[in-house]
Each structure stands twice: as C-alpha cells, then as structure tokens.
C-alpha positions as CSV (number, residue, x, y, z in Angstrom):
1,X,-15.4,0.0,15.4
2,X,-13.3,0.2,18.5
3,X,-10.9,3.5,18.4
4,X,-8.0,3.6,20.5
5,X,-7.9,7.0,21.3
6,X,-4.7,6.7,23.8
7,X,-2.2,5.5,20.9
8,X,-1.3,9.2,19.0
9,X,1.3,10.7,17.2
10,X,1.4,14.5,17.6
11,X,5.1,15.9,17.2
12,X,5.5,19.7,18.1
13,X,6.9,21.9,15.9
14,X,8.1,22.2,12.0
15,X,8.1,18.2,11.6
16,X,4.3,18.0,12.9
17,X,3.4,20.0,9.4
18,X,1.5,17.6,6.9
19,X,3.2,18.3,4.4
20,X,6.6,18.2,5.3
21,X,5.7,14.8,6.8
22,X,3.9,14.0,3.5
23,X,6.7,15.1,1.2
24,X,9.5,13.7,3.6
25,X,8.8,10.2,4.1
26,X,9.7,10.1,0.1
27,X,12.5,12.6,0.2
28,X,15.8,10.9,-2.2
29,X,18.2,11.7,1.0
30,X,16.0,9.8,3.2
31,X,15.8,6.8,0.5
32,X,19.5,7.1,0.1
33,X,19.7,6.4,4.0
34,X,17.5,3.9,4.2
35,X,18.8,1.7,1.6
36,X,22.3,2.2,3.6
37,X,20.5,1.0,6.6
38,X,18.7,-1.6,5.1
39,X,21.7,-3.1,3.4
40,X,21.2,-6.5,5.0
41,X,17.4,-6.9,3.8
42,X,18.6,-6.1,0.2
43,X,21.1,-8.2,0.0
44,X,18.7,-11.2,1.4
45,X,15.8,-10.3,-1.0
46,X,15.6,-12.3,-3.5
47,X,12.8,-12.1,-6.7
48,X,10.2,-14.1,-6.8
49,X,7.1,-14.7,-9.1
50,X,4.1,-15.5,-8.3
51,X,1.2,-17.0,-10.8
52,X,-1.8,-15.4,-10.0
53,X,-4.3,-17.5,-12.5
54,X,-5.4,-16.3,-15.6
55,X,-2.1,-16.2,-17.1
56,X,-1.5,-12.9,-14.6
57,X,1.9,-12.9,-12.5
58,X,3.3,-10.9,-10.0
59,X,6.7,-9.7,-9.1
60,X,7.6,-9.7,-5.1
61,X,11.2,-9.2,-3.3
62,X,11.9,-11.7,-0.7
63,X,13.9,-11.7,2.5
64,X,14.0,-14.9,4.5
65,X,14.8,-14.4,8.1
66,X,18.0,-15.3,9.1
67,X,17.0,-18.2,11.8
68,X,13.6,-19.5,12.3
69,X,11.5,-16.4,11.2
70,X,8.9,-15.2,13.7
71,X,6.9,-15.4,10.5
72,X,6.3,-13.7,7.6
73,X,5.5,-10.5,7.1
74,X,3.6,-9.5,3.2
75,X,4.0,-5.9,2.8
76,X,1.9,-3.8,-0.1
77,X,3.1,-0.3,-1.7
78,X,1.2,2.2,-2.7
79,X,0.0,3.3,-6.1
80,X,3.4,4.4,-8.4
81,X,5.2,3.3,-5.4
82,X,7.5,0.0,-5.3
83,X,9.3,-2.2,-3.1
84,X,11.7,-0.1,-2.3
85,X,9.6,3.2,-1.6
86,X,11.4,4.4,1.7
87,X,8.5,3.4,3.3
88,X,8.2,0.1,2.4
89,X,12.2,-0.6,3.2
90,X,11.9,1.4,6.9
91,X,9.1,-0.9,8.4
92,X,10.8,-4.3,6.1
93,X,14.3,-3.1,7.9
94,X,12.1,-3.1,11.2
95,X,10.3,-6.6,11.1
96,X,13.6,-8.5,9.1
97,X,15.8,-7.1,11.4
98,X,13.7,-8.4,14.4
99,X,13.5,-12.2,12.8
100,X,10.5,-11.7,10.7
101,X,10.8,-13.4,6.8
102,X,9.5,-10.3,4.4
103,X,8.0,-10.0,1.2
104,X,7.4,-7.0,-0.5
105,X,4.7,-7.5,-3.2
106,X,4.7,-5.5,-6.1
107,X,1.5,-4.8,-7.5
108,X,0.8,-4.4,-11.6
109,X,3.5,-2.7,-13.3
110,X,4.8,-1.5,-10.5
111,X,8.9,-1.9,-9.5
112,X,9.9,-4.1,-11.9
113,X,6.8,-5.4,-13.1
114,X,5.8,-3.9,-16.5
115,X,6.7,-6.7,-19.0
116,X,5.1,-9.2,-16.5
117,X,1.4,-8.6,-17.7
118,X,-0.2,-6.9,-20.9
119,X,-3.0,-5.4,-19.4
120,X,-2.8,-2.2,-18.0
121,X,-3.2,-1.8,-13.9
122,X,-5.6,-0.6,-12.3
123,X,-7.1,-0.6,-8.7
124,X,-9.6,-2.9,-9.1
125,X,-7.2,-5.5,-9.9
126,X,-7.8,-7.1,-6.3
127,X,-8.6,-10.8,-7.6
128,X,-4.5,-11.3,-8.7
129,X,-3.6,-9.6,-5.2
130,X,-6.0,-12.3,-3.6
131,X,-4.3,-14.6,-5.8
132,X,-1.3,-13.9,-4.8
133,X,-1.4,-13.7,-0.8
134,X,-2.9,-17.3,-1.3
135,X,-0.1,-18.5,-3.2
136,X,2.5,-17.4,-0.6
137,X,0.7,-18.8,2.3
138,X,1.2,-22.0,0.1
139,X,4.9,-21.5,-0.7
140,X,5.1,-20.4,3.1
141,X,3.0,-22.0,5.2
142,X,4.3,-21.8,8.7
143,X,2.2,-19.8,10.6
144,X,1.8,-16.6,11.5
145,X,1.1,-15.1,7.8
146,X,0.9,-11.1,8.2
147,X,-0.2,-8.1,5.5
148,X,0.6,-4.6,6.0
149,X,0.0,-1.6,3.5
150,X,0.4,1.7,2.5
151,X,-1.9,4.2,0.8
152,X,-3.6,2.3,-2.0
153,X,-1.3,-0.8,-0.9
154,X,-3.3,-0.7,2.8
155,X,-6.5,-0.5,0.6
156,X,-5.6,-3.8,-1.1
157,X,-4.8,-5.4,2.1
158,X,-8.0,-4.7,3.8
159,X,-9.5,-6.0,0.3
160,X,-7.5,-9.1,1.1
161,X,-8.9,-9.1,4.6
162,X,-12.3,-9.4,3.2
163,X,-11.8,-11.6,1.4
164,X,-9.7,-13.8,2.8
165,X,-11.8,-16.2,4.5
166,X,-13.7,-17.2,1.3
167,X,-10.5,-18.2,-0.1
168,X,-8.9,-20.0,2.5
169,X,-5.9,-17.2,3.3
170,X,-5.0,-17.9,6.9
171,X,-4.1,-14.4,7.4
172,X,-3.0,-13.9,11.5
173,X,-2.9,-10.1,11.5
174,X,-3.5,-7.2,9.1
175,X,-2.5,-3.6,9.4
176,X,-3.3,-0.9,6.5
177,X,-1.5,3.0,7.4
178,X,-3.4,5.7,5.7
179,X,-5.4,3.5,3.3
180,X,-7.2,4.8,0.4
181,X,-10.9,5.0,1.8
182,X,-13.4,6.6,-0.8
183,X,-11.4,7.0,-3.9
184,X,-14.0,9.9,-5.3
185,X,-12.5,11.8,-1.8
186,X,-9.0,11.2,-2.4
187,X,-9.7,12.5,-6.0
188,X,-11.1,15.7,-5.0
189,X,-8.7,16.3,-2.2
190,X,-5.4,16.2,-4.4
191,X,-7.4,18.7,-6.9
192,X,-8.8,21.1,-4.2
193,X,-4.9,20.9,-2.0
194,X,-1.4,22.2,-2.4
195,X,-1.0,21.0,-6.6
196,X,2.4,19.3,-5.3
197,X,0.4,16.5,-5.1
198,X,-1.4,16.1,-8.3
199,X,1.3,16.9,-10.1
200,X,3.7,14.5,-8.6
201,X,1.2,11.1,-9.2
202,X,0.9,12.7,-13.0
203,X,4.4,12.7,-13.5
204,X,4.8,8.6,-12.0
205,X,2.3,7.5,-13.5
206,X,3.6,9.2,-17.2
207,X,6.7,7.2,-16.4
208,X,5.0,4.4,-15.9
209,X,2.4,4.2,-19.0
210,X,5.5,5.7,-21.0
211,X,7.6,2.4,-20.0
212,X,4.5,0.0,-21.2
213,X,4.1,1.4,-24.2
214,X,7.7,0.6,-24.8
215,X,7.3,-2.7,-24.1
216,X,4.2,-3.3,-26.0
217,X,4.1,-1.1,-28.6
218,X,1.9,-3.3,-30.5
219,X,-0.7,-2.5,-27.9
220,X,-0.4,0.8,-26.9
221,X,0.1,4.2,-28.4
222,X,-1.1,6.3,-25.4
223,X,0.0,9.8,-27.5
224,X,1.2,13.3,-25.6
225,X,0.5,12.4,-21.9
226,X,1.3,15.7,-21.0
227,X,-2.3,16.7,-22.7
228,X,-4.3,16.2,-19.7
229,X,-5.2,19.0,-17.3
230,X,-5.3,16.7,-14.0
231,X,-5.5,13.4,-12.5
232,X,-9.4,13.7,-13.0
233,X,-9.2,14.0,-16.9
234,X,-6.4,11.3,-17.4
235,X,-7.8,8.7,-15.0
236,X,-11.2,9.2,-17.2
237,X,-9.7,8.8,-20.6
238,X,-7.8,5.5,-19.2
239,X,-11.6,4.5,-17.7
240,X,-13.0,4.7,-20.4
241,X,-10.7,3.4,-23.1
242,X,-8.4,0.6,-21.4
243,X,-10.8,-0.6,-18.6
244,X,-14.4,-2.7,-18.1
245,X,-15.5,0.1,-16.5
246,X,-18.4,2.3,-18.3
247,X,-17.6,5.1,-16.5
248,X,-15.4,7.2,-13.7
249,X,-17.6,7.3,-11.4
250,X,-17.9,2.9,-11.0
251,X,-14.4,3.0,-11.4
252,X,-13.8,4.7,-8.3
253,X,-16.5,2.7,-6.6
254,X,-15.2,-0.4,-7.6
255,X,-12.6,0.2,-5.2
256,X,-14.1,2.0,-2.3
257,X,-13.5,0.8,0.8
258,X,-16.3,2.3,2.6
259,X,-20.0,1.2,3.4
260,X,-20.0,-2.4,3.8
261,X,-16.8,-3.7,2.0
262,X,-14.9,-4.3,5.2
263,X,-17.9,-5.9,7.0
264,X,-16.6,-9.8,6.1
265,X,-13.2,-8.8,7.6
266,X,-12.6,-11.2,10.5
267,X,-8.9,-11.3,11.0
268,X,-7.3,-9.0,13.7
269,X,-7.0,-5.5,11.7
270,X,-4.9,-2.6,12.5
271,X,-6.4,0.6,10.1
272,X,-4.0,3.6,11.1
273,X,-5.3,7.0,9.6
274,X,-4.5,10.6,10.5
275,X,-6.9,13.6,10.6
276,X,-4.0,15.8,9.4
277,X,-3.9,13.5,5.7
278,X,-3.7,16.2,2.7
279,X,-4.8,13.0,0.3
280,X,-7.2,11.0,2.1
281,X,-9.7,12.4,3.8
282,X,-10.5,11.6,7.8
283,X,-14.1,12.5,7.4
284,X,-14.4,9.0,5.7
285,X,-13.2,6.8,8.8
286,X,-16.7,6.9,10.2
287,X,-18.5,5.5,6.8
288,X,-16.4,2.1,7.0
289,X,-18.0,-0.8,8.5
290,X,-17.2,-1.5,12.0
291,X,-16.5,-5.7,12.1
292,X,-15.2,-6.5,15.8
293,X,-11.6,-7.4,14.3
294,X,-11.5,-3.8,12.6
295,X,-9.5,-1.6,15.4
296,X,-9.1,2.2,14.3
297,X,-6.7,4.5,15.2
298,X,-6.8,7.9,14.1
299,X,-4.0,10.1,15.0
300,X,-3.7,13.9,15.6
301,X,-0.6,14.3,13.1
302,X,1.4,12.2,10.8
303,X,0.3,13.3,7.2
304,X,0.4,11.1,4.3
305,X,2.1,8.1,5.1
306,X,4.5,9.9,7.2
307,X,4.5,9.7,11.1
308,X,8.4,11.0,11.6
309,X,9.3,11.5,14.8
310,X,12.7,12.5,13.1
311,X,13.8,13.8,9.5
312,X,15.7,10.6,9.1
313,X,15.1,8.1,11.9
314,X,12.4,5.1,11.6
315,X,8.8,5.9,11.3
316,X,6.3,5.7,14.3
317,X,4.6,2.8,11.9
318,X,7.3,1.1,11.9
319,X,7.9,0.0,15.6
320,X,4.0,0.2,15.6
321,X,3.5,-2.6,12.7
322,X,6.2,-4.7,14.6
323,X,4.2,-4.9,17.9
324,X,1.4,-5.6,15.6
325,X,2.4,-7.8,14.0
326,X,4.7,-9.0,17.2
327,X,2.0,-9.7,19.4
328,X,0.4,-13.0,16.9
329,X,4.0,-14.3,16.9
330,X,4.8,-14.2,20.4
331,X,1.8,-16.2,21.2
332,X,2.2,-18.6,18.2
C-alpha cells in the first residue's frame, strides 16, 4: 500500500491534544459557525430520496453547483452522525463553494431518516448504500462521480469502492478520513479510553432507537435503554434480537474492513488515518489489503475526525478532500 509519509498534520501545542481535537470538531459553537458559513450550501440543498431496492429508501441533502459543477461530490457521515454534523457541512462548504454539486447521504435512520424504513440500521447495511451510490450516478451521470467519508461513513465508502466495479458505479475518486477499520478494535478502544466516548454514542444512539420506537410502536418496545452497562452489552442485545446475525462477534466481522475486503478496490482511494485516534486504532492500518489504487496516509496528530489547525477555522480534510477530489476534475 503506498504511504505518503511527507503529507502530515502535527499542530504544536494545546490543539495537537486528541481529544480536544476529537471533542472539538463536534463542539455546538463550532456547528453554530459553520452553519453561518455554510449558509449558501443550505439554502441550495434540497431533499432527495433515493429507492434503494427491496422496498429500502434513503434520505440525502442536495446542493447543485451553481454553474457547471466540477462534479459531484457524495459525502457519508458517520454512525449517529447526519448531514449536517460539522464535519460533514465544513468539507460540503469547501467542495460547493469551489463549483463541486454535493450530496450528503444519510445513512439508515440517521438525520431525518427514521420513518423512511422499518428495519432497524445497522452497519452491515452496505447493499442499500451500494444501492444508492448507483442510483445517483444514474440521476447524475456527468462525470467525475466522487465519495468521501467519515468514521463509519469512510467505512461505507471504501465498502462502496469494493464493490463498485461489480456493480457498474463509475466512481472517479474515493477518500475515507479516519474510517472504522476492525470494529472488534474500535469496540475495545472506547471501553478501555477516556468514558467520554462511550458514553456519548450511548446517549445518540438512545435518541435514536427512542425516536423509532415512536414511530413504530407496533414494532418495537425496546424497554429502559438506560439498563445497559456499555456499548458492548447494548450492541449484543440488539445482535442478537433485531439482526441476522447469530452472534457479536460476526456482527462486528461483517463489517470489518481489514484482511482482504479492500483488495477489489480499483478506483483511486485516499484512506486518511491518524496514529493519535482515541476510537480507532492505528495498529490496524497495516492488516488492510494493499490494492495499487489504495494510497495511505497516516498522520502524526489529528484525533478522531478532527485535524484543526484552528478552534474554528476549516479542517485540514477539508482543503485536502478538495485537491483530492480536484485533481480527477481538473483532468476531466
């Protein structure tokens, strides 16, 4: 797998901390900001559905360029996250305010989602996020077609890679920031770190399974949510009872992005990680298949998702997934 080990991030003093990067990037003040900044994505974005097959649909936000779009940019958030997750709107502000048309795909019952489908999500829910690529390179199909994600949302999008050619996606670039790599890792990282972490996805995801049962009460009655210990215990009970799955340990398998699941991966791929990460684990990079198209870089700092040069300014991704994503549009 090639490594670029010239491209780093490595800010000096308090901002170079992991968490405060980690924490940061989803600070309220920051969101506040950057739904001030972003004001003229919002107000472009329009919803649209998207019929995934098997009676599944899918809820995106999308921005056509202004003029002739450099091309579009599909953009994944990560798990309890949404479209407008301050990460997601900094690099969409980015690409649609340099001419690029941008979707922001909301995964199952995430953002506005939760009436859309009955069943519950879960991560191996990657055939309706293949589904759905396909169908926008239908409704879109001038060229160059790009996916990006973050955290779980970069784990779909290098799924989609793999998959891609076997369904005809004509995907021109790919680039996945902090992607979740052995789920089983991530698992026991958030247990054995700081317990901001845990506790934080708990509380999300409560919300959300809270908000389905509302909507289907004729299919769920999940009772006191606040009964389990951890994320371990509650993501077993959900195994178990509201999934295919026989067990935890296949369930986190299913969606494991190391060993060979990367290998069919043929389109130009951009996997940013950063050995500072309290939630997924670096020792993990060198167990993913090493395709030629698969480029790695691995940064010194830039926690979860972070990479802030600045409390408030753009994200280091940001100007990073442009040039990315740039550099197949400029030679279109």
């Amino acid at each position: 797998m090639p490594t670029d080990r010239d491209l780093d991030f490595s800010p000096t003093g308090l901002i170079a901390n992991p968490h405060i990067q980690s924490i940061l990037v989803s600070s309220p003040l920051r969101r506040v900001l950057l739904r001030s900044r972003s004001a003229p994505l919002l107000a472009a974005s329009r919803a649209l559905l998207l019929d995934c097959g098997e009676g599944v649909r899918l809820h995106a936000w999308h921005a056509p360029a202004a003029g002739a779009p450099r091309g579009l940019a599909v953009l994944i958030h990560g798990w309890e996250g949404a479209g407008d997750s301050s990460y997601m709107l900094s690099a969409a502000d980015r690409l649609y305010g340099a001419g690029w048309s941008v979707v922001r795909l909301h995964l199952r019952d995430h953002g506005p989602s939760y009436h859309l489908n009955e069943g519950l999500f879960h991560s191996n829910r990657i055939r309706e996020v293949v589904a759905a690529v396909a169908r926008l390179a239908e409704l879109f199909p001038r060229p160059p077609l790009c996916l990006g994600g973050f955290s779980l949302g970069g784990n779909f999008a290098l799924r989609v890679a793999a998959r891609a050619g076997a369904h005809g996606i004509p995907l021109a670039r790919v680039m996945a920031v902090c992607p979740v790599l052995d789920p089983a890792s991530t698992l026991e990282a958030m247990e054995q770190g700081p317990g901001v972490y845990e506790r934080y996805f708990m509380l999300k995801w409560r919300r959300s399974l809270r908000t389905k049962a509302r909507l289907f009460p004729d299919r769920y009655d999940f009772g006191d949510l606040k009964r389990f210990r951890g994320l371990r215990d509650m993501t077993d009970f959900f195994v178990q009872d509201y999934s295919e799955f026989p067990d935890l340990a296949t369930y986190l398998a299913g969606y494991a992005i190391t060993g060979d699941a990367l290998a069919t991966v043929s389109t130009p791929t951009l996997l940013v990680a950063s050995h500072d990460d309290p939630v997924i684990p670096a020792r993990d990079l060198p167990r993913l298949a090493q395709p030629e198209s698969l480029r790695l870089v691995a940064t010194t700092r830039g926690g979860h998702c972070g990479f802030l040069p600045s409390a408030f300014g753009h994200s280091w991704i940001d100007g990073l997934m442009l040039e990315w994503f740039g550099a197949v549009a400029a030679a279109a």
